[in-house]
DSSP file (Angstrom, degrees, kcal/mol; ACC not computed):
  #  RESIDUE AA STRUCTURE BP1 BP2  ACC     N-H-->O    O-->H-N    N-H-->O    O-->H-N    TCO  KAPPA ALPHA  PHI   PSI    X-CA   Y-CA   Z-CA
    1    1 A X     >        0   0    0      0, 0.0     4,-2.3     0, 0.0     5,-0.2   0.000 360.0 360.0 360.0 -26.2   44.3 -115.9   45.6
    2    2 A X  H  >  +     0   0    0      1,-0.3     4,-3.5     2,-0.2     3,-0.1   0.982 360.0  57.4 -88.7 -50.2   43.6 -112.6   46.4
    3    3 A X  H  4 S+     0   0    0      1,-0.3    -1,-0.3     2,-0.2     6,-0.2   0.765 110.8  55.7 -24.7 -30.0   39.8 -113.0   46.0
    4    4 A X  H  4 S+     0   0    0      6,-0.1    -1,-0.3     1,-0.1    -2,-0.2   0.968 116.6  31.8 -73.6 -62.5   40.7 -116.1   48.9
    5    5 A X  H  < S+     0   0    0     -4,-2.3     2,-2.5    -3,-0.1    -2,-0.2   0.736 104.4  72.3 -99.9  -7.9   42.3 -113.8   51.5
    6    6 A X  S >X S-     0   0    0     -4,-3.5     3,-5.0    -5,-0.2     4,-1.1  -0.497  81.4-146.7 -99.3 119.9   40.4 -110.3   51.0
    7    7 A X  T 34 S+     0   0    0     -2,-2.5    -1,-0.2     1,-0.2    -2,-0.1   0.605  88.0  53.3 -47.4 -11.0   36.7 -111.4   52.7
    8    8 A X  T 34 S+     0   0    0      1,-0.1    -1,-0.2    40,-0.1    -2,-0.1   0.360 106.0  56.3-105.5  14.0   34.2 -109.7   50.9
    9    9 A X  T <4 S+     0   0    0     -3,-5.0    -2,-0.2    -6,-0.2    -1,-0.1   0.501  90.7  95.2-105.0 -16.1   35.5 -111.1   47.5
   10   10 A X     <  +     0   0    0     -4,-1.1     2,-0.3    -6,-0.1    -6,-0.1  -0.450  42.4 151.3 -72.1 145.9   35.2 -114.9   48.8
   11   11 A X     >  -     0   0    0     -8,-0.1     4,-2.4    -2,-0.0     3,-0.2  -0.844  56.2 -76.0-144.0-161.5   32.5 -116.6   48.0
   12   12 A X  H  > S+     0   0    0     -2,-0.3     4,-1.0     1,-0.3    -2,-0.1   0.691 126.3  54.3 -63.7 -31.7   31.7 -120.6   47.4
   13   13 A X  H  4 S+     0   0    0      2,-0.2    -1,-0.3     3,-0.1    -3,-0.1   0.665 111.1  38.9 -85.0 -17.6   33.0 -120.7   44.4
   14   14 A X  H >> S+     0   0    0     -3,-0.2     3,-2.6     3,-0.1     4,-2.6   0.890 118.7  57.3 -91.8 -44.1   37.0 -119.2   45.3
   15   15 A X  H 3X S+     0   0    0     -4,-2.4     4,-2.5     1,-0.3    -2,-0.2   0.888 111.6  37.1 -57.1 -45.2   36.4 -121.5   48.7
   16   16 A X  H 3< S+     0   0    0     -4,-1.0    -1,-0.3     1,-0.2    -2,-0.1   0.379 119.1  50.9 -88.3  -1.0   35.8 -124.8   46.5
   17   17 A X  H <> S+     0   0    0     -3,-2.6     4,-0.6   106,-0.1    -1,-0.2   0.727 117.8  36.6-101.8 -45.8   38.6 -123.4   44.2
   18   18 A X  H >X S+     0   0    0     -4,-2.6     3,-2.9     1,-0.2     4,-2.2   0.940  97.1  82.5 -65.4 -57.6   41.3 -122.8   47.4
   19   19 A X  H 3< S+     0   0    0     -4,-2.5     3,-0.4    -5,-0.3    -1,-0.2   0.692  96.1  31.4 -19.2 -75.0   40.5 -125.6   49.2
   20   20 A X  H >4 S+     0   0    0      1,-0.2     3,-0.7    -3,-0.2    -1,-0.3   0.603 120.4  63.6 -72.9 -22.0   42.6 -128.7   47.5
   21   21 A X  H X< S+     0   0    0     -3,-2.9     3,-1.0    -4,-0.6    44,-0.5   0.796  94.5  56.0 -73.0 -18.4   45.6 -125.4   46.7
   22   22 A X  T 3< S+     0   0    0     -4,-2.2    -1,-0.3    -3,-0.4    -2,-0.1   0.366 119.2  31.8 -86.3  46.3   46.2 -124.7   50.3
   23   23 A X  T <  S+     0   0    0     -3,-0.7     2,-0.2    -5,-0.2    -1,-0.2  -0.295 115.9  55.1-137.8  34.2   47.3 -128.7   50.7
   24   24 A X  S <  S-     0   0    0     -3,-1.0    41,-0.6    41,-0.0     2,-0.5  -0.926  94.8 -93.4-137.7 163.4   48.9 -129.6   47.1
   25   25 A X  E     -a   65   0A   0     -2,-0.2     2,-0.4    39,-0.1    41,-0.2  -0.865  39.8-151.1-105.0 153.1   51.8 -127.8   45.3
   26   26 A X  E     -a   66   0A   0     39,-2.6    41,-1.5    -2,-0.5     2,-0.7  -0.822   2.7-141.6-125.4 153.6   50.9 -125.2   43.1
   27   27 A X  E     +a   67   0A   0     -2,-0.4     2,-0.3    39,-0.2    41,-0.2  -0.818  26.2 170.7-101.4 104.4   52.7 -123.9   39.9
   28   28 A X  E     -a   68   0A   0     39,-1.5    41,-0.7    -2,-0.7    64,-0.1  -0.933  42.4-102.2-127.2-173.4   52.8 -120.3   39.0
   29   29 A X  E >   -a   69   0A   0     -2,-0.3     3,-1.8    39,-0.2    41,-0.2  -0.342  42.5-119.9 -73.0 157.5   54.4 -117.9   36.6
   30   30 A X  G >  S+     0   0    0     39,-0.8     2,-1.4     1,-0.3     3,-1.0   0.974 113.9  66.2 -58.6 -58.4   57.3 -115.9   38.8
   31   31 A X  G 3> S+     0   0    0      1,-0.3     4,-2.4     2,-0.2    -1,-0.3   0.484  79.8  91.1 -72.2   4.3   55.4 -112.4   38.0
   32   32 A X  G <4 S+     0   0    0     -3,-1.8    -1,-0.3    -2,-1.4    -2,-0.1   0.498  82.2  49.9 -75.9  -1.2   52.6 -114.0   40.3
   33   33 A X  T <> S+     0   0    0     -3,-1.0     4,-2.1     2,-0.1     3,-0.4   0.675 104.2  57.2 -78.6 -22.8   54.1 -112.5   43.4
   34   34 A X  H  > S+     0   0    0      1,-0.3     4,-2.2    -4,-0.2    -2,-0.2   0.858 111.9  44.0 -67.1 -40.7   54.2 -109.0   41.9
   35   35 A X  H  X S+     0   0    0     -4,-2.4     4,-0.8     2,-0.2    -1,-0.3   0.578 104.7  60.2-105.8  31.2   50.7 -109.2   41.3
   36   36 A X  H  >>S+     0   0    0     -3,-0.4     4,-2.0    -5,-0.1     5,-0.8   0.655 112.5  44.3 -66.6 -87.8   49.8 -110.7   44.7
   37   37 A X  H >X5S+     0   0    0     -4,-2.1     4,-3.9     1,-0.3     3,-0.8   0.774 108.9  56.0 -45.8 -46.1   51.3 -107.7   46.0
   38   38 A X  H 3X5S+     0   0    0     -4,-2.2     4,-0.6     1,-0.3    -1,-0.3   0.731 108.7  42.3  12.4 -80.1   49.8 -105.6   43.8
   39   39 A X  H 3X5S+     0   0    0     -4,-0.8     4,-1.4    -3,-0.2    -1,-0.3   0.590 108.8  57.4 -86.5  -1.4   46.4 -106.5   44.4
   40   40 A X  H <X5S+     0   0    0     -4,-2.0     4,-1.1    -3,-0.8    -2,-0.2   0.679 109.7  47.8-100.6 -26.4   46.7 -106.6   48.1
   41   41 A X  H  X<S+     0   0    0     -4,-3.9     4,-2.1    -5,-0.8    -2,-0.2   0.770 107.5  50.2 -86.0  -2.2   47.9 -102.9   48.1
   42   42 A X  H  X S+     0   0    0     -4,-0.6     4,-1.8    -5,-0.3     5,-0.2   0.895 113.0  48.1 -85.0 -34.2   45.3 -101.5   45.9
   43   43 A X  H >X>S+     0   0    0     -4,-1.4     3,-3.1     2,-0.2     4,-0.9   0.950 118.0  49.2 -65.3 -67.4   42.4 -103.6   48.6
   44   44 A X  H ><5S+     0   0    0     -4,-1.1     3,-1.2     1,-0.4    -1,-0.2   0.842 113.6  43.5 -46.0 -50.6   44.8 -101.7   51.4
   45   45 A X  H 3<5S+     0   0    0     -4,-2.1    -1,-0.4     1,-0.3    -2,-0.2   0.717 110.4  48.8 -87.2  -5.6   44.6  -98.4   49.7
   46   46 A X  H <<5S-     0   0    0     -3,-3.1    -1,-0.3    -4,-1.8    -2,-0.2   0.232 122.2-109.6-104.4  21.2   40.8  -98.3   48.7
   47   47 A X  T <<5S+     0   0    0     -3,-1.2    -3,-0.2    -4,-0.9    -2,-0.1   0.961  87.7 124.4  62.0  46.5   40.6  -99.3   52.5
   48   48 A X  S   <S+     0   0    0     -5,-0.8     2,-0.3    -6,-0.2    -4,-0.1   0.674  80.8  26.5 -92.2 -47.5   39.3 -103.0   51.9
   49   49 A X  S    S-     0   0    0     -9,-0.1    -2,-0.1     1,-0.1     2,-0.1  -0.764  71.6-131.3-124.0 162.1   42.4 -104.1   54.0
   50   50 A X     >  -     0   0    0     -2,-0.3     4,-1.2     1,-0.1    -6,-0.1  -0.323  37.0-111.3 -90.1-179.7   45.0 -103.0   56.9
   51   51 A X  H  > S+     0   0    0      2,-0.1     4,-3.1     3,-0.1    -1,-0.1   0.847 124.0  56.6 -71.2 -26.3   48.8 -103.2   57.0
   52   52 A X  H  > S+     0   0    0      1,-0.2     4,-5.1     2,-0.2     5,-0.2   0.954 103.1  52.5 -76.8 -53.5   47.9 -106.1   59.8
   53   53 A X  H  4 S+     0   0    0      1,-0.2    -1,-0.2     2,-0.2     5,-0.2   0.952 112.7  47.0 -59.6 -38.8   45.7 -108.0   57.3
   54   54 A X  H >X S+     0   0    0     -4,-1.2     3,-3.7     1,-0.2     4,-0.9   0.990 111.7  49.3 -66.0 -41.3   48.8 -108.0   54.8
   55   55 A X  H 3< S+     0   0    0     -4,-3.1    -2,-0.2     1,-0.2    -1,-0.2   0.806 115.4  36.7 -78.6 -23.9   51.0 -108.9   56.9
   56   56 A X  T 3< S+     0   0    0     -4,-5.1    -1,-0.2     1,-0.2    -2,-0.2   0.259 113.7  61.6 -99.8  42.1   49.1 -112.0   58.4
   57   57 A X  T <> S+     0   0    0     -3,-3.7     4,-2.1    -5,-0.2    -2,-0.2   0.462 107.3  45.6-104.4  -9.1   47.9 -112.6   54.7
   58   58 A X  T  < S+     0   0    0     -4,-0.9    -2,-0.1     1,-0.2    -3,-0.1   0.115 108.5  55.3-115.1  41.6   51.9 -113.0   53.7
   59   59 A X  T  4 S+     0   0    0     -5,-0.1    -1,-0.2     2,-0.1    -3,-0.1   0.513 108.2  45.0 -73.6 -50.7   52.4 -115.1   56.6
   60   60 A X  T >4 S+     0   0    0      1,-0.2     3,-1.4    -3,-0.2    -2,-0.2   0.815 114.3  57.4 -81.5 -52.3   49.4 -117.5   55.3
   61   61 A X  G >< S+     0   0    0     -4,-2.1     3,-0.6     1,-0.2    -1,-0.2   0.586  92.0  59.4 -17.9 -55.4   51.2 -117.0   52.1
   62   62 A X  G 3  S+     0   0    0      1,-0.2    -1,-0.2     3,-0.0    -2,-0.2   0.694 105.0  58.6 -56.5 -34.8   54.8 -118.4   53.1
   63   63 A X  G <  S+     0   0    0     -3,-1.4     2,-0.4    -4,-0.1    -1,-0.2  -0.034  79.9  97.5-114.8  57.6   52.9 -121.9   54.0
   64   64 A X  S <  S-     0   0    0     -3,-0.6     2,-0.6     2,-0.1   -42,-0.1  -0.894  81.4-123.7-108.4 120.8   51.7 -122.4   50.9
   65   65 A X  E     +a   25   0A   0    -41,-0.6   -39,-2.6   -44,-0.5     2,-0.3  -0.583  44.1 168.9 -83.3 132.1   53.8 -124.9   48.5
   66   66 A X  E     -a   26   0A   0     -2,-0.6     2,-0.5   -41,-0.2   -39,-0.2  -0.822  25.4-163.2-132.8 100.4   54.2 -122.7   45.8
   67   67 A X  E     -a   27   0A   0    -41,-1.5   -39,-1.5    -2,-0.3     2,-0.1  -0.896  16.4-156.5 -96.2  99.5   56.8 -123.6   42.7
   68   68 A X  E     +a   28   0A   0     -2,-0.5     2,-0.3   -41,-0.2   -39,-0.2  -0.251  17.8 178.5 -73.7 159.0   57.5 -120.3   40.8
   69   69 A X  E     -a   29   0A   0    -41,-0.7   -39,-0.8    -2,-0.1     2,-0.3  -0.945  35.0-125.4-159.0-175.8   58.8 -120.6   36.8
   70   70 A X        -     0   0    0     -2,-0.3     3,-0.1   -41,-0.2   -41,-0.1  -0.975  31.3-150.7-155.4  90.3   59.6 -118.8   34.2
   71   71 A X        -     0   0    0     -2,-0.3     2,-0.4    20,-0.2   -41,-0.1  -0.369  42.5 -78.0 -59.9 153.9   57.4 -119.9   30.9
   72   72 A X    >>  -     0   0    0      1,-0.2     4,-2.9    22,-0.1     3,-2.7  -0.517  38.5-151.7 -41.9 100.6   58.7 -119.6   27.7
   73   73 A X  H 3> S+     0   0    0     -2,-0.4     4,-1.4     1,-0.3    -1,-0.2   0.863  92.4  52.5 -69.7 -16.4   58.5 -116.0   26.8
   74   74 A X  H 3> S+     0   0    0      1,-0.2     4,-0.8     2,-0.1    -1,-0.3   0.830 108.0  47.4 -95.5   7.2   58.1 -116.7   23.1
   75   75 A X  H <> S+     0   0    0     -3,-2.7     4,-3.1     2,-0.2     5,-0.2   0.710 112.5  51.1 -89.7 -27.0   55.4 -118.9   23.5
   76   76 A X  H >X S+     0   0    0     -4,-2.9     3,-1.8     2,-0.2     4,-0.7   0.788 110.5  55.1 -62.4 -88.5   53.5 -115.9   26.2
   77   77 A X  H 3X S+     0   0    0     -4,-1.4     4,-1.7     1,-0.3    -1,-0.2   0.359 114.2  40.9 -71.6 -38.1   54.2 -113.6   23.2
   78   78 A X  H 3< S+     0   0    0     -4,-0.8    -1,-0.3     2,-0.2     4,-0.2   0.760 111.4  46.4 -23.6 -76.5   52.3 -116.2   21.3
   79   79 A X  H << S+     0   0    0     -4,-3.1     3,-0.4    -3,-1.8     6,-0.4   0.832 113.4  56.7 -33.5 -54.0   49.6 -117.1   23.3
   80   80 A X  H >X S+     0   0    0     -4,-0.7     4,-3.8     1,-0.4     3,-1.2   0.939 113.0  37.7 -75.3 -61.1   49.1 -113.2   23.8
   81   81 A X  T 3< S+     0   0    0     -4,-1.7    -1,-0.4     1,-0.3    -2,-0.2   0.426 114.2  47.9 -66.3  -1.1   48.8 -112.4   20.2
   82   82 A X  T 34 S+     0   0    0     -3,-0.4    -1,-0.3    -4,-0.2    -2,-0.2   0.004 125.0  34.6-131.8  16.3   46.8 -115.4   18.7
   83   83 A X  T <4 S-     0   0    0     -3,-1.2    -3,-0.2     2,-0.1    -2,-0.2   0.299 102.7-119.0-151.1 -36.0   43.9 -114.9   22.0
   84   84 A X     <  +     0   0    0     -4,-3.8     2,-0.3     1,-0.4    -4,-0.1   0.317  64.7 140.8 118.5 -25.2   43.9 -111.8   22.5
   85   85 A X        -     0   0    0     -5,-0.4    -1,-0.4    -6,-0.4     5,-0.1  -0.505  54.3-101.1 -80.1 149.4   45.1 -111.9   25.9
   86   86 A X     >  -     0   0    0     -2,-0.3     4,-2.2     1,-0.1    -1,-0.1  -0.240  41.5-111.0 -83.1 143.4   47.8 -109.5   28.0
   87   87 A X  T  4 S+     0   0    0      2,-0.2     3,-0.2     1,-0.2    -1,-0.1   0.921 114.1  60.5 -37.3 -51.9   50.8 -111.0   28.2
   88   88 A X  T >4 S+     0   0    0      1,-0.2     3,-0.8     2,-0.1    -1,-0.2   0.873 103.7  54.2 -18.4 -73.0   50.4 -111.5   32.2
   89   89 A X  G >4 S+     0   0    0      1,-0.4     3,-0.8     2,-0.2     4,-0.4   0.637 107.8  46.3 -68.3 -36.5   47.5 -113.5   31.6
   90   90 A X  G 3< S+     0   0    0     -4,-2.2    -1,-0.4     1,-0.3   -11,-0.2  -0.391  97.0  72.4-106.6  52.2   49.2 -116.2   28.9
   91   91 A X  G <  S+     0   0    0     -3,-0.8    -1,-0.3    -5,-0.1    -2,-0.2   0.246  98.0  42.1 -97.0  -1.9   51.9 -116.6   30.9
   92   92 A X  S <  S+     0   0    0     -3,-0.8     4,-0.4     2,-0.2    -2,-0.2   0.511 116.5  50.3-104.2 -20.7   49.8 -118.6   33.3
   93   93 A X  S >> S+     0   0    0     -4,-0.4     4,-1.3     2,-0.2     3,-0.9   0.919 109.4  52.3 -95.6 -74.0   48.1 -120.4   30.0
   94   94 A X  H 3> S+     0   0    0      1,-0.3     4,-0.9     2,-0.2    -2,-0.2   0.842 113.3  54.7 -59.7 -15.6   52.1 -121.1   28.6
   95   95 A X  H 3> S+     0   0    0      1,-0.2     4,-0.7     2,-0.2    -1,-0.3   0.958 107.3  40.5 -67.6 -46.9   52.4 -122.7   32.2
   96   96 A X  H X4>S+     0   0    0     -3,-0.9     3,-1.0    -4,-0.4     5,-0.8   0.936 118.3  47.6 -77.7 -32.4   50.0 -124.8   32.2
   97   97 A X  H ><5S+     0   0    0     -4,-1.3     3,-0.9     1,-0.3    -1,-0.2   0.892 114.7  47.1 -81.9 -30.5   50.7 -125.9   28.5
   98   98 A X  H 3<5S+     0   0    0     -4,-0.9    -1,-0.3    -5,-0.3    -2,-0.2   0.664 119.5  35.1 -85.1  -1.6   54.1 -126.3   29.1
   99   99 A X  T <<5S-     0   0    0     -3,-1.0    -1,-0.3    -4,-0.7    -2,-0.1  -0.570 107.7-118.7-148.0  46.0   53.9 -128.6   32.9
  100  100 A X  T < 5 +     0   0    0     -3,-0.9     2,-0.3     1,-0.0    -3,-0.2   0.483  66.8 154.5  23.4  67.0   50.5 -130.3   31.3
  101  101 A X      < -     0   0    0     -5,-0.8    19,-0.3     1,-0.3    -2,-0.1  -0.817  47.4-117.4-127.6 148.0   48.9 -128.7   34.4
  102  102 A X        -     0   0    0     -2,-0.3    -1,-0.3    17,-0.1    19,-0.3   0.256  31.1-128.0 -66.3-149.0   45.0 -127.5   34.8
  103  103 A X  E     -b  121   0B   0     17,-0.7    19,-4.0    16,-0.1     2,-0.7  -0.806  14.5-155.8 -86.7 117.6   44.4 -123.9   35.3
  104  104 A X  E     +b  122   0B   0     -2,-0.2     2,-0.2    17,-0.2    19,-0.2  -0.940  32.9 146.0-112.7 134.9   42.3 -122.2   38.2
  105  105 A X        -     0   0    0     17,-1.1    -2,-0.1    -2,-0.7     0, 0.0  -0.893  47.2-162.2-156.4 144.0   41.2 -119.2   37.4
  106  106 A X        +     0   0    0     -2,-0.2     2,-0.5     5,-0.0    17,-0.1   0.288  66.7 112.2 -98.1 -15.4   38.1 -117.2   38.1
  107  107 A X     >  -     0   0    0      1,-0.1     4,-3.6     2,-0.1     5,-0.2  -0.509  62.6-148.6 -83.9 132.4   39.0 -114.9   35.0
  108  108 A X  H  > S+     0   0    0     -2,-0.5     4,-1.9     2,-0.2     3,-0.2   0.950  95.1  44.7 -55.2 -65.8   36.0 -115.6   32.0
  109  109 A X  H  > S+     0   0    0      1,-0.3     4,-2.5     2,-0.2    -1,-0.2   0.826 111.4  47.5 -71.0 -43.4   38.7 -114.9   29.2
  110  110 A X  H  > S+     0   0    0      1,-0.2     4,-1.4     2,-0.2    -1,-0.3   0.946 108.6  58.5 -82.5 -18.3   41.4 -116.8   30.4
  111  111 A X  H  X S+     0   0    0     -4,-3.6     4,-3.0    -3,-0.2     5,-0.3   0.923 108.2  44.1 -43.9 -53.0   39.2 -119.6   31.0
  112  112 A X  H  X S+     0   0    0     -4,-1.9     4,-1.3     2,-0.2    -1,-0.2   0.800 107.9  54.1 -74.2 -21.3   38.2 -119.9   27.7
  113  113 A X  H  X S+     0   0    0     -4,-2.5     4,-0.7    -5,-0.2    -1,-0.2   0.896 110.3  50.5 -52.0 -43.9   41.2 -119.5   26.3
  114  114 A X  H  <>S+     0   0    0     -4,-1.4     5,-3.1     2,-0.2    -2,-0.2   0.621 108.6  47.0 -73.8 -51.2   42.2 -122.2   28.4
  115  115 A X  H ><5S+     0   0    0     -4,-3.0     3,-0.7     3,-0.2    -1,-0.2   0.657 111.1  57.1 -89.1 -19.6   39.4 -124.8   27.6
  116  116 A X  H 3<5S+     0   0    0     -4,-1.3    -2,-0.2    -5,-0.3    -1,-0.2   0.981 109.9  44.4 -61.4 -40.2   40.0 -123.9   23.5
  117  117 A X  T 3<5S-     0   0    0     -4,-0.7    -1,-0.2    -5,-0.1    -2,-0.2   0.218 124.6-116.1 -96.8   8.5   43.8 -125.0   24.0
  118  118 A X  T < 5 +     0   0    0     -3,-0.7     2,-0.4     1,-0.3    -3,-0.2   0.879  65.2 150.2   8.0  81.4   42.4 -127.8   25.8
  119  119 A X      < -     0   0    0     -5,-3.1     2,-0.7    -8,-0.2    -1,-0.3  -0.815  51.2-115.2-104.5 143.1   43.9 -127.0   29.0
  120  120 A X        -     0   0    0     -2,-0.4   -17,-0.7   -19,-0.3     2,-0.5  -0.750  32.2-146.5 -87.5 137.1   41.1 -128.4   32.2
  121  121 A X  E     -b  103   0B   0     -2,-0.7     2,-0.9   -19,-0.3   -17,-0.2  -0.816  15.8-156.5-101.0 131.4   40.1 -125.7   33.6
  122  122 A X  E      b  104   0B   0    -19,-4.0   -17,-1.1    -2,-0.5    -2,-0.0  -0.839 360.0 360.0-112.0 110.8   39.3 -125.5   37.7
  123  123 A X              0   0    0     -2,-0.9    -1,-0.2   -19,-0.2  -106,-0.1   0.550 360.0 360.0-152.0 360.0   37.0 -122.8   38.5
């Protein structure tokens, strides 16, 4: 997402990834607003973005269908240890396995992870 709203991280590949999210509802783990914010104050504070840009990026944000959940933590605890991956990251992997859902993701690891567990992967 963030790679979408800060402009010198977009390219053709997040455009062709965004595209079909900003019209569809999209599933993530709850802790995927904490790192929304996250990364959109670390672009603010190495002076990538303004305060103006967050605030009409969580504007753009609000009309987005967005369904938060709460995966099964002992299957993230799972995931995490048997892949290799930070919890964060398999909770978005227990999402998908658990609402038979694709993943998009730009991240190499969690992709593969993703196409081993034979999750489809959109990236």
């Amino acid at each position: 997402m963030v790679s979408y709203l800060v402009k010198d991280e977009t390219t053709d590949a997040v455009e062709s990834i965004m595209a079909p999210l900003l019209v569809t509802l999209s599933h993530v783990p709850t802790l995927w607003v904490y790192e929304l914010a996250s990364a959109l104050r670390v672009a603010e504070r190495k002076q990538r973005i303004s305060e103006s840009d967050i605030n009409s990026y969580l504007e753009a944000i609000q009309l987005l269908m967005v369904d938060h959940h709460h995966p099964k933590t002992e299957m993230i605890v799972e995931i995490s240890r048997t892949t290799g991956l930070t919890p964060y990251d398999a909770s978005y992997i227990a999402l998908c396995i658990q609402l038979e859902l694709p993943l998009v993701t730009l991240d190499k690891k969690m992709k593969a992870v993703a196409e081993q567990l034979g999750i489809n992967v959109l990236s």
